[in-house]
C-alpha positions as CSV (number, residue, x, y, z in Angstrom):
1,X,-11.0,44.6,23.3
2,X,-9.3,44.2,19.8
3,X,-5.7,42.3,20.1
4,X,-2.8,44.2,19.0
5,X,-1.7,43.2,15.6
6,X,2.1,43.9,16.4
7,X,2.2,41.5,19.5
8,X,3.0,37.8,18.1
9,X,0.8,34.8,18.5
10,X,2.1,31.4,18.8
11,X,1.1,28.5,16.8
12,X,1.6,25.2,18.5
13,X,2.2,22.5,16.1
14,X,2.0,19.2,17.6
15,X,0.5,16.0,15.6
16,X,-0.8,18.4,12.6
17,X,2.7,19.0,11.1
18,X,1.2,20.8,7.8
19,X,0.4,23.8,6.5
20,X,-2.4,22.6,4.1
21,X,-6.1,22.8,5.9
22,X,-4.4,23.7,9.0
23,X,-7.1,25.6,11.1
24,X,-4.9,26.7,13.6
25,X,-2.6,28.7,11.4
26,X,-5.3,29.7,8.8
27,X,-6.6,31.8,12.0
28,X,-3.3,33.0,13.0
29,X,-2.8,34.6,9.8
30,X,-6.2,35.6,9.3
31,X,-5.3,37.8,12.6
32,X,-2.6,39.9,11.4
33,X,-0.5,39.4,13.7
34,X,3.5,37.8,13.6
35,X,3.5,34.1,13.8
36,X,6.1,32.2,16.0
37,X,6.0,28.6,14.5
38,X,6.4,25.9,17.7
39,X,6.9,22.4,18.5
40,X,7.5,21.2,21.7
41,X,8.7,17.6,22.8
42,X,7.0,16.9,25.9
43,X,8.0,14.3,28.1
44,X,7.2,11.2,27.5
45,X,4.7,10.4,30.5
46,X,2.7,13.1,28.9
47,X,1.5,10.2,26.3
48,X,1.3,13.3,23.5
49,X,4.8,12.3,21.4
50,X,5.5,9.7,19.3
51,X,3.9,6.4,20.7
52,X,7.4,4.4,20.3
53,X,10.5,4.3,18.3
54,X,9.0,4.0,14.6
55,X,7.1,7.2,15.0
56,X,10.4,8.8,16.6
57,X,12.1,8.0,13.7
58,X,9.1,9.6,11.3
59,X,8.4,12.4,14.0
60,X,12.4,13.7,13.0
61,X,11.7,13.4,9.3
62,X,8.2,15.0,9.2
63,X,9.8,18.0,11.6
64,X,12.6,18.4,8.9
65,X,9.9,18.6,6.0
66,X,7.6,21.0,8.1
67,X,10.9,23.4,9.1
68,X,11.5,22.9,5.2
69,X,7.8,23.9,4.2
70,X,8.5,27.1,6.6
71,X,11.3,28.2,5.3
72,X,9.8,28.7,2.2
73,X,7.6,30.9,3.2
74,X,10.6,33.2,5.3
75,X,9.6,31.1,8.0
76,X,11.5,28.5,10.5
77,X,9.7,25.7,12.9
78,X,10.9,26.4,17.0
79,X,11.4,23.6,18.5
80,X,11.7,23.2,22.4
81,X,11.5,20.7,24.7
82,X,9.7,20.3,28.6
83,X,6.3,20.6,30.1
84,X,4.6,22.3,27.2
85,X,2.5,25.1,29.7
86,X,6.1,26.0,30.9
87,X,7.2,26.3,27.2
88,X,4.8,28.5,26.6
89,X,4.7,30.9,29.4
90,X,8.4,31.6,28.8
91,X,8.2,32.0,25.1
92,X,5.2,34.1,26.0
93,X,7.0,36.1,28.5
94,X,10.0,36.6,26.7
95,X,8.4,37.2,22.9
96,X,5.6,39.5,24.6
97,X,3.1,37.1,22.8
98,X,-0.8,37.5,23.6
99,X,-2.3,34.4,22.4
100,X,-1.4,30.6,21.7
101,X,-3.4,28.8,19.1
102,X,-3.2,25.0,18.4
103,X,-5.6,21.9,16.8
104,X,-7.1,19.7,19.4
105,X,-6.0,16.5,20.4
106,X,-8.3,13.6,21.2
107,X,-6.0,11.3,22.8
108,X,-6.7,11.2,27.0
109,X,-3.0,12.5,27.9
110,X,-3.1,15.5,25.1
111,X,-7.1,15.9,25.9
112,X,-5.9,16.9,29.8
113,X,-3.0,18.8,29.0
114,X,-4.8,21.4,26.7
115,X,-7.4,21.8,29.1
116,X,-4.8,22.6,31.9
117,X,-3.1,24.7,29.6
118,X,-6.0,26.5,27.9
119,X,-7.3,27.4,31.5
120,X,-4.4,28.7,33.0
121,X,-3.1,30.7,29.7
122,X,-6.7,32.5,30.2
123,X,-6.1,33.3,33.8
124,X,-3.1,35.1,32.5
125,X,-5.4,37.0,30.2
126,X,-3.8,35.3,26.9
127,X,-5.9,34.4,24.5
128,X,-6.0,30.2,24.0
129,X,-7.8,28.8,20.9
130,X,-8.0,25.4,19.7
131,X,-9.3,24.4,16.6
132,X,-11.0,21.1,14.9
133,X,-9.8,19.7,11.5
134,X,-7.5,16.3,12.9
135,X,-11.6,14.4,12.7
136,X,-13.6,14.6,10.5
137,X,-16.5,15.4,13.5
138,X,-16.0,16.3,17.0
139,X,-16.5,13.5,19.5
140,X,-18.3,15.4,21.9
141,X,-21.0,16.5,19.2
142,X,-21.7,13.7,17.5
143,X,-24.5,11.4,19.4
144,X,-26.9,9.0,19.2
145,X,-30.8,10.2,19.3
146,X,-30.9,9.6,23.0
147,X,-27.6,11.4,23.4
148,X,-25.0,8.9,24.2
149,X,-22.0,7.9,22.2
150,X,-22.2,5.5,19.4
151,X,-20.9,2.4,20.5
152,X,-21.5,0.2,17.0
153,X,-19.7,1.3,13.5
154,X,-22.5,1.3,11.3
155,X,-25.4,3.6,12.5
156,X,-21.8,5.9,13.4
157,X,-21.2,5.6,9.9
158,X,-24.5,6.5,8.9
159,X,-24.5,9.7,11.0
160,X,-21.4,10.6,9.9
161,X,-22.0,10.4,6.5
162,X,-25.7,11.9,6.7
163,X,-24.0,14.7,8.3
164,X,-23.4,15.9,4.9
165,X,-19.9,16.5,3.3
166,X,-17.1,17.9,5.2
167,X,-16.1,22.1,5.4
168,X,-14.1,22.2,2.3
169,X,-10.4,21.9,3.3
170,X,-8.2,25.5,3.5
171,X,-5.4,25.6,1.5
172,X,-2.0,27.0,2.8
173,X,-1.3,30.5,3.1
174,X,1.0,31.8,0.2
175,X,3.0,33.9,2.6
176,X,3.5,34.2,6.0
177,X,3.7,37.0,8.8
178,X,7.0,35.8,10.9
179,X,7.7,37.6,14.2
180,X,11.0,39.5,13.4
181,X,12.6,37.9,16.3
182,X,11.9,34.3,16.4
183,X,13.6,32.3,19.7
184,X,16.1,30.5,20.0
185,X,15.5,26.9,18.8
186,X,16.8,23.5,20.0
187,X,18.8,21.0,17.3
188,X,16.6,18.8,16.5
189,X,19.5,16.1,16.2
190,X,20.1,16.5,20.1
191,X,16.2,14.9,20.8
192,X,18.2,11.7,19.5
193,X,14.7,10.6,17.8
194,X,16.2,8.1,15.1
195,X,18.1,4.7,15.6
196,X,21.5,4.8,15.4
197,X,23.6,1.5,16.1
198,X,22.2,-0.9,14.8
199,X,20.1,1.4,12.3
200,X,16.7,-0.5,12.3
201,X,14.9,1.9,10.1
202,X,17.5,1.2,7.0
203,X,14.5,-0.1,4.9
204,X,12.0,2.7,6.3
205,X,12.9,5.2,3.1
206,X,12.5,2.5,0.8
207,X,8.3,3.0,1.6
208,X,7.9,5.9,3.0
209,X,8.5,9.9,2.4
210,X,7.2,12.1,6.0
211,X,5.7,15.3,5.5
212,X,3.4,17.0,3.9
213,X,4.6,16.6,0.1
214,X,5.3,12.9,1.3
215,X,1.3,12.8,2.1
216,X,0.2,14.6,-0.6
217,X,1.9,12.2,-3.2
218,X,0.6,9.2,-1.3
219,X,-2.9,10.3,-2.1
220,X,-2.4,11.4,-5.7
221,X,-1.0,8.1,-6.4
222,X,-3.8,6.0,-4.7
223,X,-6.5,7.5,-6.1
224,X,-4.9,7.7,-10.6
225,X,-3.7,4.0,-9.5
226,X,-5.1,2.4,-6.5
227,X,-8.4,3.4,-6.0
228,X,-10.4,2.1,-9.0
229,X,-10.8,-1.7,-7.6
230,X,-10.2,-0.9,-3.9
231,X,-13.2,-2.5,-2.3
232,X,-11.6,-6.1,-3.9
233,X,-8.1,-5.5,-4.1
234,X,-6.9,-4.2,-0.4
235,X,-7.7,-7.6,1.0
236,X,-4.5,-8.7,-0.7
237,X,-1.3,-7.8,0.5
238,X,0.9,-8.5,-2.6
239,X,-1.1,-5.9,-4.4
240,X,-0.3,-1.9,-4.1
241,X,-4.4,-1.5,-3.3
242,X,-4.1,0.2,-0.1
243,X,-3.3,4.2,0.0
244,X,-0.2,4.1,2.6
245,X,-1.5,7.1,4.2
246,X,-1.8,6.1,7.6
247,X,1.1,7.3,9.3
248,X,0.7,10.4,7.8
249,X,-2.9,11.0,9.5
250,X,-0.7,9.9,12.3
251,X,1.2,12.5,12.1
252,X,-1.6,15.5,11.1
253,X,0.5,15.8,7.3
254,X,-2.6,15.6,5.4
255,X,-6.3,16.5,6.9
256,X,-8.8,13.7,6.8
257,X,-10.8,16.4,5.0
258,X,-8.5,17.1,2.3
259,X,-8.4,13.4,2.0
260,X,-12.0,12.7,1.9
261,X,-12.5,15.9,-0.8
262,X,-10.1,14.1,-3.1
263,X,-12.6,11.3,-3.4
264,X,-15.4,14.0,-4.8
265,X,-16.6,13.3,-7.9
266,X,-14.7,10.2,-9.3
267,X,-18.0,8.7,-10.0
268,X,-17.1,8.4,-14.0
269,X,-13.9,6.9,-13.8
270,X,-14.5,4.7,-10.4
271,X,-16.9,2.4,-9.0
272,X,-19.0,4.6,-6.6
273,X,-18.4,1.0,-4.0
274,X,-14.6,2.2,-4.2
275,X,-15.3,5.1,-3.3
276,X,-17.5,4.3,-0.3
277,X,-15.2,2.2,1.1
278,X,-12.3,3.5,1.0
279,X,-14.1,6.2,2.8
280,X,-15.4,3.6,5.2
281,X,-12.0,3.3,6.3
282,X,-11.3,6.7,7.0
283,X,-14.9,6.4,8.8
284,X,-13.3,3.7,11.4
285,X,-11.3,6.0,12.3
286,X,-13.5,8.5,13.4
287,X,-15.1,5.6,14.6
288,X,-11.7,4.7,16.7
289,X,-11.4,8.7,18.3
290,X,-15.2,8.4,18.7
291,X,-14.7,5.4,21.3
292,X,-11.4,6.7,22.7
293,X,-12.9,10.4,23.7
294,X,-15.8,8.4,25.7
295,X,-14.2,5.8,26.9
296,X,-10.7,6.9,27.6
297,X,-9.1,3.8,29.0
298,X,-9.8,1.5,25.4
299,X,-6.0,0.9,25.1
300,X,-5.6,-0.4,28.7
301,X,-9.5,-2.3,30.2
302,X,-11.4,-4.7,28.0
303,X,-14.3,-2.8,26.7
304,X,-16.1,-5.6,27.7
305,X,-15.6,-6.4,30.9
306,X,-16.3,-10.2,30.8
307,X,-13.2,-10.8,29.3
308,X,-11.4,-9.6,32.7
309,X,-11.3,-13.0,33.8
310,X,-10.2,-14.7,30.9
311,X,-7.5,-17.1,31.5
312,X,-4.5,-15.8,29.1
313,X,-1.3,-17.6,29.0
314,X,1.2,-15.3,28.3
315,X,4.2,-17.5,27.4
316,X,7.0,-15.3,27.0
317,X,9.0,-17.5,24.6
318,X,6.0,-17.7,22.1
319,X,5.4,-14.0,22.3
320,X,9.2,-13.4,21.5
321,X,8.9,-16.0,18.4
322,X,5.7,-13.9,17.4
323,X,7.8,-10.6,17.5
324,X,10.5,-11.9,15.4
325,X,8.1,-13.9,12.3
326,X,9.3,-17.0,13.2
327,X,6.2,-19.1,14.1
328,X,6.3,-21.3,11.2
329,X,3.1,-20.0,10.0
330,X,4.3,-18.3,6.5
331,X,1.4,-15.4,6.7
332,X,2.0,-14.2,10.2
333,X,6.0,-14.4,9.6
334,X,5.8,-12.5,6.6
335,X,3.1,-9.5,8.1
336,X,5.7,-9.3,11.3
337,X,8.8,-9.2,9.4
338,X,7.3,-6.9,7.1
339,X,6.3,-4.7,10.0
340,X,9.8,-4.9,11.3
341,X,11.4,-3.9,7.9
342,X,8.8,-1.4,6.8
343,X,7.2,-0.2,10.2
344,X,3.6,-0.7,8.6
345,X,1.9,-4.1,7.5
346,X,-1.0,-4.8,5.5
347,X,-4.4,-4.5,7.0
348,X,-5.6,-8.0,6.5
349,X,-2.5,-9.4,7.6
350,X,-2.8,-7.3,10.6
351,X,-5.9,-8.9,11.7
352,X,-4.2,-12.8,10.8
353,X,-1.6,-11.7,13.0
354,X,-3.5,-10.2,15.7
355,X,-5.8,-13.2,15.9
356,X,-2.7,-16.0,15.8
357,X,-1.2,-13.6,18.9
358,X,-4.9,-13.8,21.3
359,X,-6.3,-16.9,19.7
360,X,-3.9,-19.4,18.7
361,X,-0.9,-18.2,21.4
362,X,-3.5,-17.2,23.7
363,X,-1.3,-13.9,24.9
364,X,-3.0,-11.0,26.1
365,X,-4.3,-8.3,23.5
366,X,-2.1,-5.9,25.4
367,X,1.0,-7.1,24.4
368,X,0.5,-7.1,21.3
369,X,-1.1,-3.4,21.3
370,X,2.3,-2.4,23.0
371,X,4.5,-4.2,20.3
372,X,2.5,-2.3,17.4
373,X,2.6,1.1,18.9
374,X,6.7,0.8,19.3
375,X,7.2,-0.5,15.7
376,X,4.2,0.8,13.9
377,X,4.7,4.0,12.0
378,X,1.2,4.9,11.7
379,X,0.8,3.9,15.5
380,X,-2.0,5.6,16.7
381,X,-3.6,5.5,20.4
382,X,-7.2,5.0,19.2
383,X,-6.9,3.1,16.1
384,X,-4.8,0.5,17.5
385,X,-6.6,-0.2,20.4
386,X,-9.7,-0.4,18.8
387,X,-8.7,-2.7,16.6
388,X,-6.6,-5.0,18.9
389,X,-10.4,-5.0,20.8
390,X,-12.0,-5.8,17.3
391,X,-9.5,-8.9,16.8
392,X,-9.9,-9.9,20.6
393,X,-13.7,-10.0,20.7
394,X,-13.6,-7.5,24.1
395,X,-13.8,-4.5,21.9
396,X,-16.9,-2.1,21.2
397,X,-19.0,-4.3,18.1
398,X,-16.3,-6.2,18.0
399,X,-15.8,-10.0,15.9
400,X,-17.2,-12.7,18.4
401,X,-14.1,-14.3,20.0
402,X,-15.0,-17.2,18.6
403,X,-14.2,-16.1,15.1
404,X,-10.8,-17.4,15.0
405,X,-8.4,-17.3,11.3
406,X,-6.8,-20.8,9.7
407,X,-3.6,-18.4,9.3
408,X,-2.8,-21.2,6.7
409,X,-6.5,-20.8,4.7
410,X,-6.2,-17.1,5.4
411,X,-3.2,-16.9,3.3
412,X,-4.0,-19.4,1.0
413,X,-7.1,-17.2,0.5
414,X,-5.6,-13.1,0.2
415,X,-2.3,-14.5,-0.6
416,X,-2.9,-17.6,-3.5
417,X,0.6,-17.3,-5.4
418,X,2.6,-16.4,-2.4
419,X,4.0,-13.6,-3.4
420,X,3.8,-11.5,-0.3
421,X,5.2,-14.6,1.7
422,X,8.0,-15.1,-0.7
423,X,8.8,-11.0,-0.7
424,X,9.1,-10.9,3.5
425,X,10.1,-15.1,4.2
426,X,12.9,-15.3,1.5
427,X,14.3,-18.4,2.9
428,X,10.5,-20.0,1.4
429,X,11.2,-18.2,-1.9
430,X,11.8,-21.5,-3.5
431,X,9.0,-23.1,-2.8
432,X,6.1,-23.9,-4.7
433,X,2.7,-22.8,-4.6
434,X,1.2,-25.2,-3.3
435,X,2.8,-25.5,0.1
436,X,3.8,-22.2,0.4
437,X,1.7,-21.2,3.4
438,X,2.1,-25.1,4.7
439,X,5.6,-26.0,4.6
440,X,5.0,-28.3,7.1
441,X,2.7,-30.5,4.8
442,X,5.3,-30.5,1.7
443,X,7.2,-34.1,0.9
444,X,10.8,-34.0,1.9
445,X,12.0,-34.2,-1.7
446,X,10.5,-30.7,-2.3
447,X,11.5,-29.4,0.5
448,X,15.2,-30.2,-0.5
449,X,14.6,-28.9,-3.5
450,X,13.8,-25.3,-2.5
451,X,16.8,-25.8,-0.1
452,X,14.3,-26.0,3.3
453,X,15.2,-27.6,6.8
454,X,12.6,-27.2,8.8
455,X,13.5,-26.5,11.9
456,X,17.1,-25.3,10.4
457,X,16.2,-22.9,7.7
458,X,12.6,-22.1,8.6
459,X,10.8,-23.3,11.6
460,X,8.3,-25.8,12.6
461,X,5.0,-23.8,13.7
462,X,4.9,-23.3,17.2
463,X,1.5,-24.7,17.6
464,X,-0.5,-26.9,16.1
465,X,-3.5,-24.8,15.0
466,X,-6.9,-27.1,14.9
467,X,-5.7,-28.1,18.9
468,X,-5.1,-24.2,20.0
469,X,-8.3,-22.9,18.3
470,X,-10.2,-25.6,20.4
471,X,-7.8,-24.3,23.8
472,X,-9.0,-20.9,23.0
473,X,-12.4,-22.2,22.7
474,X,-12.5,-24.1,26.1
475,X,-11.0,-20.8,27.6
476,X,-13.6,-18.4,26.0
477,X,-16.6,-20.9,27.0
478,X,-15.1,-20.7,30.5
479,X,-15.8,-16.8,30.8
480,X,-18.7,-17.2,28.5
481,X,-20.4,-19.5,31.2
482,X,-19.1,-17.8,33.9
483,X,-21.2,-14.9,33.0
């Protein structure tokens, strides 16, 4: 039986705050009917909001931009807070709506939720539909020849991309149908989503724009200025080579499919390698939501389960001196103060960090997953747990424990004039080249020179490297043996 056109549907925005290639609301206006535009902050044991208090602080920004984006269009965003299937039945019963329409989540939590929802809405004879377009492929469909998951990147890369090319991306409707009589919306200053006293997020703006135009910017500048060299140049953190458009996939401001149509046809003015691998990196994630949909506790059990017994030591005061970049290791001090200024740090550095936490300080993966979704703004619950795995060796074809980074070679390596050291660990700025990533090594007399006291100014490291990879070592061959 046709749906009347007069009764409203609702469109459920949750992490997909556009309007570009935005399924859910191409189909809403496709049906004729009035639109309510909703958000609704869930509680925070539902594991669907922001995962900590960088993406609070974006989530209240992109919300702005996406109420913004509406109101050009004679439009405002809803926002409303509680248990989202008693959010919608009362919107429903009191805006006489017949249908709720949303884009899937993939995370466990939101995966539950919209199947609770979805099935109950239908027992109430209103129609539910969800929609694809936050992947780039739908974890349930995409399988190995003997239908299981993919559990190793590349042959999931090679299905993926001999899937052939992505549905062409939608673009945003022009104008929209609003219900005449739109509910009553919460402030969104009451949610209380950005720091206040102190204000850690001063430096946030200095990087980053939320929202859609925010995203859309991001990706017009990467690919006129970034892209050409990519496959060379992101491994170094003191060059703009990396597109910054994380945390707005985080978010759902820009479709990974109006991303990956972006990179069509560049082949006369880029290397076709660029190309490939910058799209190889929108590929692991895919590759991240693949893992996560099929194995749904990757953020919280080793993947592989021999690493349940191996012996971590958790020293509190190291983890703290981690947290803060104060190690004495000039790479991993500059990636976390960089992540604490910025909310985001550099891939590669990342991976240094990530390996000086688990290998060198011999602290559980875990902790350091938790630290990154709380200050990361592109914090993302498969992503990050993946790649914590990745770094920790327990993780689906992950790097063999084993390899473990020289953090001073590593940045000796991506980082040879020490410029990204010197732009996040001022109090080094005055040091030369040479020692830059080993103060520790540098004669006394340069030392004063550049105005350095270590253990004053800048600390001594907190281990001695050589002697904690060969700790981690002992501990790794204990499980490996074990097995």
């Amino acid at each position: 039986m046709a749906k009347d056109t007069a009764k409203p549907v609702i469109l459920w925005f949750r992490k997909d705050l556009r309007l570009d290639d935005n399924r859910a609301l191409d189909a809403a206006h496709r049906s004729g009917r009035p639109i309510i535009p909703l958000y609704i902050s869930e509680p925070e044991a539902s594991g669907t909001g922001p995962l900590g208090a960088a993406q609070a602080w974006w989530l209240h920004h992109s919300l702005e931009a996406l109420d913004r984006s509406l109101r050009e269009r004679q439009a405002r965003l809803v926002l409303a807070s509680g248990e989202a299937l008693e959010v919608l039945c009362t919107f429903i019963r009191e805006s006489g709506a017949e249908a709720v329409f949303w884009n899937r989540r993939y995370d466990p939590s939101g995966i539950s939720i919209d199947a609770h929802i979805k099935h109950e809405l239908e027992k109430q004879a209103i129609e539910a539909r969800s929609f694809g377009g936050q992947l780039l492929h739908e974890p349930s469909r995409l399988m190995t020849g003997n239908g299981t998951p993919y559990r190793v990147y590349t042959p999931f890369w090679r299905a993926l991309e001999g899937g052939g090319e992505p549905e062409q991306p939608l673009e945003a409707p022009a104008k929209l149908r609003i219900a005449s009589q739109l509910p009553k919306s919460e402030a969104l200053e009451s949610w209380k989503l950005l720091p206040t006293k102190p204000d850690w997020a001063v430096d946030f703006t200095d990087l980053w724009t939320p929202g859609e135009d925010g995203a859309h910017e991001k990706l017009r500048a990467f690919i006129e200025d970034a892209l050409d060299g990519y496959k060379e140049n992101r491994d170094y953190p003191a060059r703009p080579a990396t597109s910054l458009l994380s945390p707005h996939l985080a978010f759902g401001e820009i479709s990974p499919a109006r991303i990956w149509d972006a990179t069509r046809g560049l082949s006369k003015r880029v290397a076709a390698a660029d190309v490939v691998h910058f799209r190889k990196e929108i590929a692991w994630r895919e590759f991240s939501y693949h893992l996560l949909f099929h194995f749904p506790r990757l953020a919280s059990n080793n993947w592989n389960d021999r690493f349940d017994g191996f012996e971590w030591r958790n020293d509190d005061d190291d983890f703290k001196v981690w947290c803060r970049g104060m190690t004495g290791y000039p790479i991993v001090d500059a990636g976390m103060r960089q992540l604490w200024r910025h909310g985001w740090m550099h891939n590669r550095v990342r991976m240094i960090v990530a390996s000086f936490l688990i290998k060198d300080l011999m602290i559980d993966w875990r902790r350091g997953e938790a630290w990154f979704r709380d200050t990361l703004v592109d914090a993302d619950p498969a992503n990050n747990a993946a790649s914590w795995q990745w770094v920790a060796g327990s993780g689906a074809d992950a790097s063999p424990f084993f390899r473990i980074f020289n953090p001073v070679l590593q940045g000796e390596k991506f980082d040879p004039d020490g410029d990204y050291v010197r732009t996040y660990v001022p109090e080094l700025r005055e040091l030369g080249t040479k020692y830059i990533h080993r103060p520790f090594e540098a004669p006394k007399s340069m030392l004063d020179e550049a105005g350095i006291t270590l253990g004053q100014t800048y600390p001594k490291p907190i281990v001695d490297h050589p002697s904690a990879r060969n700790r981690a070592l002992a501990a790794y061959n204990a499980i490996r043996d074990a097995a």
